[in-house]
C-alpha positions in Angstrom: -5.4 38.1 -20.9 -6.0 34.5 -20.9 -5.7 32.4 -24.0 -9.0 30.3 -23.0 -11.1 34.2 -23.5 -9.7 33.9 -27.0 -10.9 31.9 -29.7 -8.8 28.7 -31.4 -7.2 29.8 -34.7 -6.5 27.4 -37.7 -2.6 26.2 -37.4 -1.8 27.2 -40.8 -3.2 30.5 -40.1 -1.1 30.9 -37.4 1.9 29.6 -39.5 0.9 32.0 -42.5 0.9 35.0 -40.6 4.9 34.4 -38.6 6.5 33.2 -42.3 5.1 36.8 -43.7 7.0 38.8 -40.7 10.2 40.7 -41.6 13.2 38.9 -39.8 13.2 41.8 -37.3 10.0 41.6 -36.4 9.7 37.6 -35.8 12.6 38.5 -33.6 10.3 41.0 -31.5 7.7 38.1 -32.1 8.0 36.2 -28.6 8.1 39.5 -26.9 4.7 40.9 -28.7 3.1 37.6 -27.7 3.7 38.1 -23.6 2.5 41.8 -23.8 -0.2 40.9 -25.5 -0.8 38.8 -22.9 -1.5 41.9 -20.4 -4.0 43.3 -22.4 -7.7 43.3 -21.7 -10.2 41.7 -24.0 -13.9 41.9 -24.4 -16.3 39.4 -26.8 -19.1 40.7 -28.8 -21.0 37.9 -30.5 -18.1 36.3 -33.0 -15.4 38.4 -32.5 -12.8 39.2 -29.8 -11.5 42.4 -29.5 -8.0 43.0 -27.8 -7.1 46.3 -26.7 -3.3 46.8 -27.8 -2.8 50.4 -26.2 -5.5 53.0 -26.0 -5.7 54.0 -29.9 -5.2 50.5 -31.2 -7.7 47.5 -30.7 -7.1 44.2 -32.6 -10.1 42.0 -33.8 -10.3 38.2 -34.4 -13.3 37.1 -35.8 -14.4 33.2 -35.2 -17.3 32.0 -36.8 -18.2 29.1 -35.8 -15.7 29.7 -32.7 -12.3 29.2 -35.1 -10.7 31.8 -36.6 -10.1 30.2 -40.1 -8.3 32.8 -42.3 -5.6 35.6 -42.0 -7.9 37.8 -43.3 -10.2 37.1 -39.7 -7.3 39.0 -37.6 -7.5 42.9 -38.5 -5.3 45.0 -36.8 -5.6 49.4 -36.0 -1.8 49.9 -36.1 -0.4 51.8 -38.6 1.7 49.0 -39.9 -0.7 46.8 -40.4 -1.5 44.2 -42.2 2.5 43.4 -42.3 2.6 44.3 -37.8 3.6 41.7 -35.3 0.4 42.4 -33.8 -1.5 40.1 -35.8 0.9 37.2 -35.5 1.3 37.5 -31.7 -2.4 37.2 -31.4 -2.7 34.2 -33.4 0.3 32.6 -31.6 -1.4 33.6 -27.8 -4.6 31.7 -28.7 -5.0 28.4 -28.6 -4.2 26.0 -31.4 -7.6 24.7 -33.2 -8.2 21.2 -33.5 -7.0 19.8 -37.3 -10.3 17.6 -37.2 -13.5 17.1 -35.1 -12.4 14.3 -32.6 -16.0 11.9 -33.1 -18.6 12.3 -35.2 -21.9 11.4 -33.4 -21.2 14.0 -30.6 -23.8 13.6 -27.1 -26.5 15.8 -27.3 -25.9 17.1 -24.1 -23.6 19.9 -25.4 -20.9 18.7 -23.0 -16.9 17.7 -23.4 -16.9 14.0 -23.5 -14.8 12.7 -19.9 -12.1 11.4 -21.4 -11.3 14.3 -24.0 -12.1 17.3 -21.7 -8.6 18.3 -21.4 -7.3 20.0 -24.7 -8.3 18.6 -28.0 -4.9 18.7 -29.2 -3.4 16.6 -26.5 -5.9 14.2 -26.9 -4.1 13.1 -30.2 -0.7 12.6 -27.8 -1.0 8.7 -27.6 -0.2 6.2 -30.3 -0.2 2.6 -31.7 2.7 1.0 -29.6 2.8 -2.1 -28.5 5.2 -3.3 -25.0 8.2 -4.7 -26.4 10.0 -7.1 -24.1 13.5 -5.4 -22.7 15.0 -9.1 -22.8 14.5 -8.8 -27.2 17.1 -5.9 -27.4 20.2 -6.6 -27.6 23.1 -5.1 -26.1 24.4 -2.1 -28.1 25.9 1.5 -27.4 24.9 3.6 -30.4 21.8 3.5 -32.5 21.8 3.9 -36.0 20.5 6.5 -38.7 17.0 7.8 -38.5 15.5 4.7 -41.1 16.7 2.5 -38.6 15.6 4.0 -35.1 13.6 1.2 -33.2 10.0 1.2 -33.4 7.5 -0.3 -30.8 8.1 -3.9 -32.7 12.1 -3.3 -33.4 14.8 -3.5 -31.1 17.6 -1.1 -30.4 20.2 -2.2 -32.9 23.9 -2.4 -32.4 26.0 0.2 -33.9 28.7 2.8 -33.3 27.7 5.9 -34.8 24.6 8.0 -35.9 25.3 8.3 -40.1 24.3 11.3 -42.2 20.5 11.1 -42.3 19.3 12.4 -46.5 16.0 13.5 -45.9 13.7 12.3 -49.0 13.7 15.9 -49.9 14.1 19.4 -48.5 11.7 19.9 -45.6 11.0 23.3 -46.6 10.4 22.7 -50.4 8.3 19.8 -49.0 6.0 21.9 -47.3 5.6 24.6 -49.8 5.1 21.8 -52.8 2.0 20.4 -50.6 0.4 23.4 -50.5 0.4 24.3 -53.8 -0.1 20.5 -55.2 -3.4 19.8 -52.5 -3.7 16.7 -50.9 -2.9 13.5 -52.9 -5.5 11.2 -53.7 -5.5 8.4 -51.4 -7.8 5.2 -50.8 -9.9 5.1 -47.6 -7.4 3.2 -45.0 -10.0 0.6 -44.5 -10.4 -0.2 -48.1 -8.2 -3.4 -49.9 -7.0 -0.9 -52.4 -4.7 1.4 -49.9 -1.4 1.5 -51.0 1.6 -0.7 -49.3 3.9 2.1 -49.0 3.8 5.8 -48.6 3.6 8.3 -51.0 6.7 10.8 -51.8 4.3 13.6 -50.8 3.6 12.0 -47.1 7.4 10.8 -46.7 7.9 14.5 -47.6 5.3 15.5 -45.3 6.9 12.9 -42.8 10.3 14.7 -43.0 9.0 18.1 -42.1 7.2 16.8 -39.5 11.0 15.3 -38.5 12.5 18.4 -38.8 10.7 20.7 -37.0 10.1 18.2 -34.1 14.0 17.7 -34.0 14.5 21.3 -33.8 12.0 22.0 -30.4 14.7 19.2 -29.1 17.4 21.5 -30.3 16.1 24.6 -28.8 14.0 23.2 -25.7 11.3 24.3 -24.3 13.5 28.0 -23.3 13.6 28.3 -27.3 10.7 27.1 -29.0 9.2 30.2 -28.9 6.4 31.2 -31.3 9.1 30.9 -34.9 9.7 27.6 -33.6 6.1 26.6 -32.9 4.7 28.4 -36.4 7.0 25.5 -38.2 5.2 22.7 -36.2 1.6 24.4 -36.9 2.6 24.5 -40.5 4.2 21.0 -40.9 0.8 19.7 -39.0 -1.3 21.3 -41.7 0.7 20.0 -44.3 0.5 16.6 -42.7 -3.3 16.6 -42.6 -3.3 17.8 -46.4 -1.6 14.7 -47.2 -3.8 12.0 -45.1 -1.1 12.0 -42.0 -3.8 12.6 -39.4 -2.0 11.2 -36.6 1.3 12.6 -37.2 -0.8 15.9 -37.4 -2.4 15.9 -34.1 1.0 15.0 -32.3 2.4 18.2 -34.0 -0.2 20.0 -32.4 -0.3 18.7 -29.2 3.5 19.6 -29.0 2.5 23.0 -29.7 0.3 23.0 -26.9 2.2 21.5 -24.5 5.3 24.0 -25.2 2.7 27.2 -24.9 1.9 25.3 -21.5 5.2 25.0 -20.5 6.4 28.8 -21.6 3.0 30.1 -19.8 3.7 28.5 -16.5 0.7 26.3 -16.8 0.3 24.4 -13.6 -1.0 21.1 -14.9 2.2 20.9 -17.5 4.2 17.9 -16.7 7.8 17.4 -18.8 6.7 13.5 -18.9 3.9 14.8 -21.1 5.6 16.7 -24.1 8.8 14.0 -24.1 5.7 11.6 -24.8 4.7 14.2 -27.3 7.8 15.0 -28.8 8.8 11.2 -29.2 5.2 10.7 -30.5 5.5 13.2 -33.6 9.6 11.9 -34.2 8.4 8.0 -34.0 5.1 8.7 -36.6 7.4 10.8 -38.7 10.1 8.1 -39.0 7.8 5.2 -39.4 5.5 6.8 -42.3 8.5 6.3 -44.8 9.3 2.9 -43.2 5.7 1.3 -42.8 3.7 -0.8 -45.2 0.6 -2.1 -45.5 -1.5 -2.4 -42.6 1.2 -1.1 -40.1 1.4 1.9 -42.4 -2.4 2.4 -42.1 -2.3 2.6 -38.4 0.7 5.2 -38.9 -1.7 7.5 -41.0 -4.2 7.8 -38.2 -7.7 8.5 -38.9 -8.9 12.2 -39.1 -12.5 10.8 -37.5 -13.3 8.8 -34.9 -16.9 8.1 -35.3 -19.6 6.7 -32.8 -20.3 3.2 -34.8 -23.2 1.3 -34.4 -24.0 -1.5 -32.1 -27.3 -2.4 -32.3 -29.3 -3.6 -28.9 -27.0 -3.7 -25.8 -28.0 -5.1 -21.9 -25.9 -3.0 -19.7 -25.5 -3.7 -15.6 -24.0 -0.5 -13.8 -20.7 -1.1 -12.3 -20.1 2.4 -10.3 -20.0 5.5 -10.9 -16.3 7.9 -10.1 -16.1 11.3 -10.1 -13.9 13.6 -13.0 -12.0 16.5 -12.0 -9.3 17.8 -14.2 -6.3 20.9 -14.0 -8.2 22.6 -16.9 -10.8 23.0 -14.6 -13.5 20.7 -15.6 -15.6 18.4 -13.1 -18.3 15.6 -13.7 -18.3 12.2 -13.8 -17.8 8.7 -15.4 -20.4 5.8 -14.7 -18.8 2.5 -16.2 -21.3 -0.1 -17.4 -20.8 -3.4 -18.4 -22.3 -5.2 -21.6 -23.8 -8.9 -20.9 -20.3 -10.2 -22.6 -18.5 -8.1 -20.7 -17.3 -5.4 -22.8 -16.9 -2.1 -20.9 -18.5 1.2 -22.0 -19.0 4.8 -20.0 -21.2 7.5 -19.4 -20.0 10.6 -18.5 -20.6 13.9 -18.1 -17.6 16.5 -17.5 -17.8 20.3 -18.5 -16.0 23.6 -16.3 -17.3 23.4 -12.7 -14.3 21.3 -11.0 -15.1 19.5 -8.0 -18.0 21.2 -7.2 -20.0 20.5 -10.4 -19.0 16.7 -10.1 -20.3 16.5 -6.7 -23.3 17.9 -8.2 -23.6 15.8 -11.5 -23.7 12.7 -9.5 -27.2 13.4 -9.3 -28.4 14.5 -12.2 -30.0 12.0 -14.6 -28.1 10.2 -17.7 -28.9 11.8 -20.8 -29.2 8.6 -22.4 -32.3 7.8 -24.0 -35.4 8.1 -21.9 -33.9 6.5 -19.0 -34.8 8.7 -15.6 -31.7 7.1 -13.5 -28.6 9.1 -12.0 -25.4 8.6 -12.7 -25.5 7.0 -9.2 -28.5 5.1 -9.7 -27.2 3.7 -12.7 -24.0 2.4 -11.0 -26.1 0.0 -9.5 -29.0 -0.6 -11.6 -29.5 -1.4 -15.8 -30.0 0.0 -18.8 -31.3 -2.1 -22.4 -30.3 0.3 -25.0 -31.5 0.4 -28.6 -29.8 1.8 -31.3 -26.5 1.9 -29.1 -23.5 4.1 -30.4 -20.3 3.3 -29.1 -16.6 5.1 -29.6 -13.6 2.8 -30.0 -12.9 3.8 -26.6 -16.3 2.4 -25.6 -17.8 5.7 -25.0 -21.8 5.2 -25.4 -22.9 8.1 -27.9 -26.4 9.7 -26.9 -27.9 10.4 -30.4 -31.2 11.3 -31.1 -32.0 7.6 -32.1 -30.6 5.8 -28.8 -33.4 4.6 -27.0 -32.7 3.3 -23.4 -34.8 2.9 -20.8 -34.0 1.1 -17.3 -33.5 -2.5 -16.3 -32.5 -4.9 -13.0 -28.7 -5.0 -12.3 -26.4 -7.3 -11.4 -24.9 -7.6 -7.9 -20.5 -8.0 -8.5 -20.7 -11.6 -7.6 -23.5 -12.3 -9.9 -23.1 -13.3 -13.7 -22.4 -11.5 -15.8 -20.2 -8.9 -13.7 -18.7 -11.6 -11.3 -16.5 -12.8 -14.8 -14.9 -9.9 -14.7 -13.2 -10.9 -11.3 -11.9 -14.4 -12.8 -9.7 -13.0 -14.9 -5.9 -14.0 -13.2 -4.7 -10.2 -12.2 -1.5 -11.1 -14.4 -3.5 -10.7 -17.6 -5.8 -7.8 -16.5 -2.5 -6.5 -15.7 -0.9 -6.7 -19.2 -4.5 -5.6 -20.7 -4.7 -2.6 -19.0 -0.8 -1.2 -19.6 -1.9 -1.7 -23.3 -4.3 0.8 -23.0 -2.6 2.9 -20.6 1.1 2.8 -22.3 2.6 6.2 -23.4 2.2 4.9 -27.2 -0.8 2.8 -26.8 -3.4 2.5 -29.9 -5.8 5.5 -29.7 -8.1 2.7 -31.7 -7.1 -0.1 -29.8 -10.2 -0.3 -27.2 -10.0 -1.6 -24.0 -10.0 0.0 -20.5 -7.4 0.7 -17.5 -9.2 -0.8 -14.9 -8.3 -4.1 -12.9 -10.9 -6.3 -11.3 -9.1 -7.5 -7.9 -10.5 -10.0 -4.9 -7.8 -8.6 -2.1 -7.4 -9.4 1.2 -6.2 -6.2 3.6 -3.2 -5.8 5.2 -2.6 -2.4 6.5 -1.2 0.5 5.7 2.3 1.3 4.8 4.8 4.3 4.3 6.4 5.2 1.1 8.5 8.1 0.2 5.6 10.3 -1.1 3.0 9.2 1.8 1.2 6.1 2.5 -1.0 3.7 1.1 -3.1 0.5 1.2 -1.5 -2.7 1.2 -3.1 -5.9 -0.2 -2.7 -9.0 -1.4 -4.4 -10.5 -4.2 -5.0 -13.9 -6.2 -1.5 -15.6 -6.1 -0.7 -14.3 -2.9 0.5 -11.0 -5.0 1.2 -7.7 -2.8 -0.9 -4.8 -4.4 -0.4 -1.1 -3.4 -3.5 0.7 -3.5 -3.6 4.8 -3.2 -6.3 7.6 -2.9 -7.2 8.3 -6.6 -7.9 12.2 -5.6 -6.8 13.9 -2.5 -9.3 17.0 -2.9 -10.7 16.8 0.6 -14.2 17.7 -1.0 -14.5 14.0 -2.2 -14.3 10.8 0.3 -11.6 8.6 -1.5 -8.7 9.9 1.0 -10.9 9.0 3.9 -12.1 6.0 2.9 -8.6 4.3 2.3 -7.9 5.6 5.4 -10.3 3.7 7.3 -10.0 0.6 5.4 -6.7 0.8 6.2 -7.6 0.2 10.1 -9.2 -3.2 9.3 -6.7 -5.6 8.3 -7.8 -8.7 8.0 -10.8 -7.5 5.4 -11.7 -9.4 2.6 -13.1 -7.0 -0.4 -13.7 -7.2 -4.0 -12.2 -3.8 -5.7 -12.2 -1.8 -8.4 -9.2 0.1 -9.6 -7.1 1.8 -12.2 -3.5 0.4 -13.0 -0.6 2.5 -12.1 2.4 1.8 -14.0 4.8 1.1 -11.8 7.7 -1.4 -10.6 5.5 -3.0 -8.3 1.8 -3.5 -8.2 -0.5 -0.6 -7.8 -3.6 0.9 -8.0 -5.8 3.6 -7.3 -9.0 2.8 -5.4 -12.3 3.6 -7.4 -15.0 1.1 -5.8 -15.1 -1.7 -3.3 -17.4 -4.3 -2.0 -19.4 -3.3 1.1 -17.4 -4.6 4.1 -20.9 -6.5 5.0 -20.8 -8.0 1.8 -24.0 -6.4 1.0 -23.9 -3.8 -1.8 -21.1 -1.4 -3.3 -19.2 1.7 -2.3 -18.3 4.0 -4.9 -15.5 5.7 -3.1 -15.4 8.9 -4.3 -18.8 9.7 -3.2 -20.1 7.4 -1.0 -18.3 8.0 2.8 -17.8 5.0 5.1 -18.4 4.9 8.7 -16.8 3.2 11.2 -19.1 1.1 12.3 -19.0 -0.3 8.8 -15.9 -2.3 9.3 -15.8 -5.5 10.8 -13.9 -6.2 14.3 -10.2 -6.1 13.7 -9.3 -10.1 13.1 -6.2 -12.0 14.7 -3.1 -10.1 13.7 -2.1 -9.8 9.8 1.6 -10.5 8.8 2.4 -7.6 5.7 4.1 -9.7 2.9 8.0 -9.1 2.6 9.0 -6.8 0.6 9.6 -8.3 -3.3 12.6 -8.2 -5.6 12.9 -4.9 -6.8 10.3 -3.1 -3.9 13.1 -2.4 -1.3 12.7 1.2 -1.9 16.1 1.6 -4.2 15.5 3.4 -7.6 15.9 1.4 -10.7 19.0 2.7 -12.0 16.7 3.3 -15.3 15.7 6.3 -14.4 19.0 7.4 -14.7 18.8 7.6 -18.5 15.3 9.0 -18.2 16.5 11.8 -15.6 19.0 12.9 -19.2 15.7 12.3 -21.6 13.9 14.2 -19.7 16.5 16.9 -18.8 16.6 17.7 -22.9 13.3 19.1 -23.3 13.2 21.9 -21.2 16.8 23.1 -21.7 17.5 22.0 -25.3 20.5 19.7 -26.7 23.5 22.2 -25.6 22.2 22.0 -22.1 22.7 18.1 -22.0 26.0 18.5 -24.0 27.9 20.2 -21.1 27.3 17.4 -18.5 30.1 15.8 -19.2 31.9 12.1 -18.3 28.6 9.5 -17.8 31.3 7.2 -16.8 30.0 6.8 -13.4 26.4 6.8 -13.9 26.5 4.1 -16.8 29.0 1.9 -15.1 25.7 1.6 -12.5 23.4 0.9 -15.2 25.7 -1.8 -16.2 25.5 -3.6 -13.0 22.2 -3.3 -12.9 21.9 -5.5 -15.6 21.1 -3.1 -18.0 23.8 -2.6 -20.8 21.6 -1.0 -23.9 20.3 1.8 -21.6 24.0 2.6 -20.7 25.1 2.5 -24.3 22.2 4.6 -25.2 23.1 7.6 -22.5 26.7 7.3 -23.6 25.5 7.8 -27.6 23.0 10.4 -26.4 25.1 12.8 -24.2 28.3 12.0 -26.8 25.7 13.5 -29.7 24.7 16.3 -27.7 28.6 17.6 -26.5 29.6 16.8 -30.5 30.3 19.5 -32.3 32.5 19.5 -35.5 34.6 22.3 -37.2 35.4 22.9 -40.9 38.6 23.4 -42.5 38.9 26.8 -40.9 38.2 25.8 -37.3 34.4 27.4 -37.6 31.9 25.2 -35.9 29.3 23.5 -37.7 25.5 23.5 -37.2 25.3 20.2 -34.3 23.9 17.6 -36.1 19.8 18.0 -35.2 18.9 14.7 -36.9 21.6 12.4 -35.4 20.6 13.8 -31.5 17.1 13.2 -32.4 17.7 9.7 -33.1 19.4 9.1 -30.1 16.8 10.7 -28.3 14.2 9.1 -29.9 15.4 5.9 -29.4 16.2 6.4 -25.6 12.7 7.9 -24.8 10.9 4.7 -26.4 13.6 2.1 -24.9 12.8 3.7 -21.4 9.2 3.6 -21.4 9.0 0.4 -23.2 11.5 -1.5 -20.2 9.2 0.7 -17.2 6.2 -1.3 -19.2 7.9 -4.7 -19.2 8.7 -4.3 -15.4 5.3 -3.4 -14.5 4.0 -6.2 -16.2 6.4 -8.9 -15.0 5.7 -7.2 -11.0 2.1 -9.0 -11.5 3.1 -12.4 -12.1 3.2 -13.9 -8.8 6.3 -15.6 -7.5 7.0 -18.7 -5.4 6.9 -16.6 -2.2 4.0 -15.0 -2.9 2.4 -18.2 -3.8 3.7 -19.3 -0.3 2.4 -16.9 1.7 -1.0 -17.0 0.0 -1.5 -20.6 1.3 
C-alpha cells in the first residue's frame, strides 16, 4: 500500500487516536503501521477501504479529501474502536496540511511549481537572516535554551548548558490548550498585537520544544509513530494558539521522518536537520521575541494572492519542473517594467514527460493564447493582477491578460537586470535561498550574469562550465537536470567546446564556497535571440569558431579542492538525526578533529563540537549509582546552536566567494 492512495488525516486526529492506545498496544504500534503497509486498498467515492486480513476491512472516510475526525476511521476487528488498527492507519497516511497554503488558488486545478512537493514541507523555511561568522565570538559552550543564538545573535561564551525550567509542563500545556480554545489575539498586521507572547503560546512553544528535542533524542531509528503522534499534537496545539509557523515545521518534521523510515528516495538528512532546527529555533524564539520580530515568529496561517492592479510583463524564459514526487511542468519567469520578477507555472504528476509536453500548452492566464514558450519571449499587460509574496501571478476569474511586444535581454527594461554587480545579486539571492530564509520575504534565486567562457573543468562529482564574469570573478556553472530527456546536459556540454564565447546567462545560485550556478537560459551565441536550455537544443554549427587560446583563471583562495574543515562539525550535526543522541555520544575524544578546526581559523565551531559531543556522552547518576534520564534540553541546545552556526558561516562564505579580488580584477583586464 502506498501512503499517496490514502487520504491526508487531521494531525490531532492522528494524535487522538495513539494517546487512547493501551501501553501495549502503542508498543505493537510501529509494527501495525508497516503491515498495514502490505495491504491492498481500493477507493469508492470518499472513502478508502483497507483490507486488514480477509474478514477485516478498515474504512477512512475523507470528505473533502481529509479525514477530519476519529470517528471517520471505523474499524471490523473485534477490538475495535480501542484496536491498533485504527491508529496505524492514521499514522501510514499522510499528514494534512494545518492551513490552505494561498488563498486565491489558479483556476487551473493544478499544484502551484514551487509548492508541488508536500504541503507540509513547504512550511520548512523560515525568517533568518545571514549573520556574519566574523560577529561571533570565540566560545566553547553555549548557554541555556533562552539564550541559544538566533539568526541576529551570536554564539555566546559560556561553559556549561544550565537547567532549562520550561514555562510550564509540556504535557499540561497541551491538554490546557485544548480545553481553553485558542486565545484571542490581534491580527499580526494590526498596531494593537501584543509585544510579547502570551503564556498559552510560550506554553505551546515549549511543547513544541519538547517533542522536537526528543526526535533528536531518539533519531530518526526511534521516532516511530508514539514519537511522531506528540509532534502532530503539539502542531495542533500550536495552530490553536496563533503559532502558525511553528506549526507547519512540526509537520514537516513529521513528514520528513515517515520519509526517512519509508525509504523514500528523494529524503535527504540536510532536509529534516533544516527541519528539526526550524521547529527548536521558532520554539525558542516565541518566548524570547517581541514586537515585530515576534510577529514574524508566529507565521501567518494564509498566504493570500494580494492585489496588484495593472502590470506590463516581458517574458524572460521559460524552464522546465520535474520533481522526486513525481510531478513535471514548468516555470515561465516574467519580468514587471520595474523589474520585479513573477512566474507562471504549471506542475502536476506526469514527470518529465508532462513538462516536455506543458511547454506547449497555453498560459491559463487571462485570455492570453501564448505558450509557456511563446511567452518566454513575448508580453503580457495584465489587469487585475494577483501576485503571491513569492511573486507567483494568481489566475483568478478577474485577471484579464491578453498579449503584448517583448523585450529583447539587452533592451530596457530586462537589460537592468544585468547591471546589477554579481556581488549583490549574489547576497540577494542566498537571502531567498538560505535554509531559514523569510517564507514572506520575496525575492528570487536567480542571478543575471554577462560571462565570458573558459572551458570545461573537472571536479570531484563530474565536470562543469567555467566562466568568468564582471570583476574578472571565476563562476562554475552546472547542468540544472541530467534527465537525458531534456537538453541542459548537452547544451553545457557544447558550450563548453567554445571558449572564448561571450554570453549573457541566466542561472540559479548554488550555495557554495566558490561561485556557482546552474544554467537555465543563455544568449544565442549569434547574439540574436535566447535559448532556454532545458528545451531548446543547440547545434554545432551554432557556435562560433574557437578563438585564440583561453587561459582558465587560477584557482582562488579556498577553491584548491580541500574541504573546509567546517564540515567537520556538520558531518556530527548531521550524524545526530538519523542515529539519535546516544549514537553521537560514543564517538569519543574530538581532540583531533577540533584541533583542525582551530587552525583553520575557526575556534567557535570547535568549541561547539566539543560542547555537543561532551552533552551527548554525559550522563549523570543519583545517589545510588542509577543513571539519570540524559539531559534532552541541554543536547538540543547544543544542537541547535551548531546547526544554525554551520549554515549561517556556509552562507557568509558563499557570499564573500562573489566579491572579486585583486587577481581576479587583474586578470579581467
Amino acid at each position: 500500500m502506498n501512503a499517496d492512495r490514502l487520504p491526508a488525516v487531521a494531525p490531532e486526529v492522528t494524535a487522538t487516536l495513539v494517546e487512547n492506545l493501551s501501553p501495549r498496544l502503542r508498543k505493537r504500534l510501529d509494527a501495525a503501521v508497516t503491515k498495514l503497509g502490505a495491504r491492498t486498498t481500493r477507493r469508492d467515492g470518499d472513502t478508502v477501504t483497507i483490507e486488514v486480513d480477509d474478514e477485516t476491512e478498515l474504512r477512512l472516510h475523507a470528505p473533502g479529501g481529509v479525514v477530519a475526525t476519529t470517528d471517520a476511521i471505523t474499524c471490523g476487528c473485534l477490538l475495535a474502536p480501542a484496536c491498533v488498527h485504527r491508529a496505524a492507519a492514521a499514522c501510514a497516511a499522510p499528514a494534512a496540511d494545518l492551513a490552505p497554503e494561498l488563498v486565491d488558488q489558479p483556476t487551473t486545478g493544478v499544484p502551484d511549481p514551487d509548492s508541488v512537493t508536500d504541503l507540509a514541507s513547504a512550511s520548512v523555511t523560515v525568517p533568518a537572516s545571514v549573520p556574519d561568522p566574523a560577529s561571533v565570538p570565540d566560545g566553547t559552550s553555549v548557554p541555556d535554551r533562552t539564550s541559544v543564538p538566533d539568526d541576529r545573535t551570536s554564539v555566546p561564551d559560556g561553559t556549561s548548558v544550565p537547567d532549562r525550567t520550561p514555562a510550564t509542563d509540556p504535557a499540561s500545556a497541551t491538554d490546557r490548550a485544548l480545553v481553553t480554545g485558542p486565545a484571542p489575539t490581534p491580527a499580526l498586521d494590526s498596531a494593537s498585537s501584543p509585544e510579547v507572547a502570551s503564556p498559552d503560546q510560550r506554553a505551546a512553544a515549549d511543547a513544541l520544544w519538547s517533542a522536537g528535542a526528543a526526535v533528536l533524542e531518539a533519531g530518526v531509528d526511534g521516532a516511530g509513530a508514539v514519537t511522531q503522534s506528540a509532534l502532530l499534537r503539539a502542531a495542533h496545539t500550536a495552530r490553536l494558539r496563533q503559532l502558525p509557523r511553528a506549526a507547519g515545521a512540526a509537520l514537516s518534521v513529521v513528514t520528513l521522518l515517515r520519509a526517512a523510515r519509508a525509504g523514500d528516495p528523494s529524503y535527504r538528512t540536510a532536509d529534516l536537520v533544516t527541519a528539526l532546527a526550524e521547529l527548536l529555533g521558532t520554539a525558542h524564539r516565541v518566548g524570547t521575541s517581541s514586537g515585530a520580530e515576534l510577529a514574524a515568529v508566529r507565521g501567518r496561517a494564509r498566504r493570500p494572492y494580494s492585489p496588484d492592479g495593472s502590470l506590463r510583463l516581458y517574458g524572460l524564459f521559460t524552464e522546465p519542473v520535474v520533481t522526486d514526487s513525481g510531478h513535471g511542468g514548468v516555470r515561465t519567469w516574467v519580468a514587471g517594467s520595474d523589474g520585479r520578477l513573477f512566474t507562471v507555472g504549471d506542475v502536476a504528476p506526469g514527470g518529465v514527460g508532462r513538462a516536455l509536453g506543458v511547454a506547449d500548452r497555453a498560459v491559463r492566464l487571462g485570455d492570453s493564447a501564448l505558450t509557456h514558450r511563446e511567452l518566454g519571449r513575448a508580453g503580457l499587460a495584465v489587469a487585475g493582477a494577483t501576485v503571491s509574496p513569492d511573486g507567483r501571478l494568481g489566475a483568478g476569474k478577474g485577471v484579464k491578460a491578453v498579449t503584448a511586444r517583448g523585450a529583447a535581454w539587452t533592451e530596457p527594461p530586462l537589460a537592468a537586470l544585468w547591471e546589477t554587480p554579481p556581488s549583490e545579486q549574489a547576497a540577494r539571492a542566498l537571502r531567498s535561498t538560505s535554509r531559514y530564509a523569510d517564507p514572506d520575504g520575496g525575492g528570487s534565486d536567480l542571478l543575471f550574469l554577462d560571462v565570458e567562457l573558459l572551458g570545461a573543468v573537472v571536479e570531484s562529482g563530474g565536470s562543469c562550465l567555467l566562466a568568468r564574469c564582471a570583476g574578472g570573478v571565476p563562476v562554475r556553472l552546472t547542468v540544472a537536470d541530467d534527465d537525458p530527456a531534456l537538453a541542459h546536459r548537452d547544451n553545457v556540454a557544447l558550450l563548453a567546446a567554445a571558449p572564448g564565447t561571450r554570453l549573457r546567462v541566466i542561472g540559479r545560485l548554488v550555495p557554495a564556497p566558490h561561485p556557482r550556478l546552474t544554467l537555465l537560459a543563455c544568449s544565442h551565441p549569434s547574439g540574436e535571440g535566447t535559448i532556454d536550455l532545458g528545451f531548446d537544443r543547440l547545434r554545432r554549427a551554432d557556435l562560433p569558431d574557437p578563438t585564440a587560446p583561453v587561459h582558465p583563471a587560477p584557482p582562488r583562495p579556498g577553491e584548491t579542492g580541500a574541504h573546509s574543515p567546517l564540515y567537520l562539525l556538520e558531518r556530527r550535526v548531521e550524524q545526530t538525526v538519523p542515529a539519535g543522541r546516544a549514537a553521537l555520544g560514543m564517538l569519543g575524544d574530538v581532540t583531533a578533529e577540533t584541533r583542525r578546526i582551530r587552525r583553520a581559523g575557526l575556534p567557535t565551531a570547535a568549541g561547539l563540537l566539543t560542547a555537543l559531543c561532551a552533552s551527548a556522552a554525559r550522563r549523570d547518576r543519583d545517589l545510588f549509582g542509577r543513571l539519570l534520564p540524559a539531559d534532552t534540553d541541554g543536547f538540543a541546545t547544543y544542537w541547535l546552536a551548531a546547526a544554525r552556526y554551520t549554515a549561517a558561516v556556509a552562507e557568509s562564505l558563499c557570499s564573500a566567494a562573489w566579491e572579486p579580488t585583486q587577481e581576479d580584477v587583474r586578470q579581467a583586464l
